[in-house]
C-alpha positions in Angstrom: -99.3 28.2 41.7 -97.6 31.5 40.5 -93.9 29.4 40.8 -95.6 26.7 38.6 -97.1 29.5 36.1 -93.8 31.4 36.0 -91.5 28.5 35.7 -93.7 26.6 32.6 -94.0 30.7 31.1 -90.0 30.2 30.7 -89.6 26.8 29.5 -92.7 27.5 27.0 -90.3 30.3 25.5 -88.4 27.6 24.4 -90.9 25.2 23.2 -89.6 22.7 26.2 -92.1 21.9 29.3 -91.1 22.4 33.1 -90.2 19.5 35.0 -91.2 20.2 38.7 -91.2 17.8 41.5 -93.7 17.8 44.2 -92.4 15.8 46.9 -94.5 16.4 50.2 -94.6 20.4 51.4 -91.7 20.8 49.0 -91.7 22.1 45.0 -88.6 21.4 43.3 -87.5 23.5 40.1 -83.9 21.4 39.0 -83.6 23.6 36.0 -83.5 26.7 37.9 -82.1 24.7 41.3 -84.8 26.1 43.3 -86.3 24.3 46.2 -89.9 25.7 47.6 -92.0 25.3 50.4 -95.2 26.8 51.2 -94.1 29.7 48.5 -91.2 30.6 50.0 -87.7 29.8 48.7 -85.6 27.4 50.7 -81.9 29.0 49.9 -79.7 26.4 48.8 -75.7 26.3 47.8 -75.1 24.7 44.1 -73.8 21.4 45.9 -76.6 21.5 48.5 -79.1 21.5 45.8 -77.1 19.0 43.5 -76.9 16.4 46.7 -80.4 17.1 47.4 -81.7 16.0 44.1 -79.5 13.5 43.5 -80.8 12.2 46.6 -84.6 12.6 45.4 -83.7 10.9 42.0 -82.5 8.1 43.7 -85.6 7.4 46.0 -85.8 3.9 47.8 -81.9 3.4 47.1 -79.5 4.2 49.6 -76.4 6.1 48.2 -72.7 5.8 49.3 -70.5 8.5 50.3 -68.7 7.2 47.6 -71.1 7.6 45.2 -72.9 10.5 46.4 -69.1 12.3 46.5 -68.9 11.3 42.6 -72.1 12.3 40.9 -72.7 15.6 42.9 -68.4 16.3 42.4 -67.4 14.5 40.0 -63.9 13.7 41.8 -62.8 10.2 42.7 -63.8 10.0 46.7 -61.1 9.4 49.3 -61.2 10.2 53.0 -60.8 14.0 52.7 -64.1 13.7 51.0 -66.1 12.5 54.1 -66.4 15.8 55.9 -67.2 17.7 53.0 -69.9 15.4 52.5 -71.2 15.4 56.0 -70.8 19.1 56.2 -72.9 19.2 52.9 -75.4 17.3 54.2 -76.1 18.6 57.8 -76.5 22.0 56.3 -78.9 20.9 54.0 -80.7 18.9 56.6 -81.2 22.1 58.9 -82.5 24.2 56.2 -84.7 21.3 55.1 -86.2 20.9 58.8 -89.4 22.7 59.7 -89.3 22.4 62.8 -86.4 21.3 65.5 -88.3 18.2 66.4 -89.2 17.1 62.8 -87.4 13.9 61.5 -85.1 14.6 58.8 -85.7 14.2 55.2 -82.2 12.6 54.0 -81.5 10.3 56.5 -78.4 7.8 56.8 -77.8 4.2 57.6 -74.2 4.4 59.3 -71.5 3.0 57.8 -73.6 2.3 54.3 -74.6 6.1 53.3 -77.5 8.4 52.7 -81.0 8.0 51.6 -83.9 10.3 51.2 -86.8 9.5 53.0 -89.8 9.8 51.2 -92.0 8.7 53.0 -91.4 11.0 56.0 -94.4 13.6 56.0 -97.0 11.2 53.5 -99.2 10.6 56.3 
């Protein structure tokens, strides 16, 4: 509650309300690329966040590395691209993971691309 408090206090400076996501355990701040869970800050690079919530915005689709490599980038994707993606992505997933035997929350379908998987922790 005091990350929700503190981040609409900011916005409210500027006449603008906080968009926060509440996906599961996690809160998600995009404006200020913050990712929480159970108050406590889950540290994330620019590119880990930016695949993350890219990932989130695009819930129930499945994104290539294709595409993923050009909205989070910006760059035209060729094969030097794919293991800066899947480097990107495993970190992410291991400091996502609460626990070693948890399923993961972006998830792939080989040879198509990456997904997040909402519905993971909703039962």
């Amino acid at each position: 509650m005091a990350l929700l408090k503190r981040c609409t206090s900011r916005n409210e400076c500027r006449n603008e309300t906080a968009r926060i996501i509440i996906q599961d355990d996690l809160i998600i701040v995009p404006e200020h690329k913050k990712v929480f869970r159970n108050d406590l800050e889950i540290t994330l690079t620019a590119k880990e966040f930016d695949i993350f919530y890219t990932l989130m915005e695009n819930r129930g689709g499945v994104l290539s590395p294709e595409r993923l490599y050009k909205e989070v980038w910006g760059l035209q994707y060729d094969e030097s691209a794919k293991p800066v993606i899947w480097t990107q992505v495993k970190r992410l997933r291991q400091k996502l993971r609460t626990d070693p035997k948890a399923m993961d929350y972006i998830r792939n379908i080989r040879e198509v691309g990456y997904y997040y998987d909402f519905y993971l922790n909703s039962n």
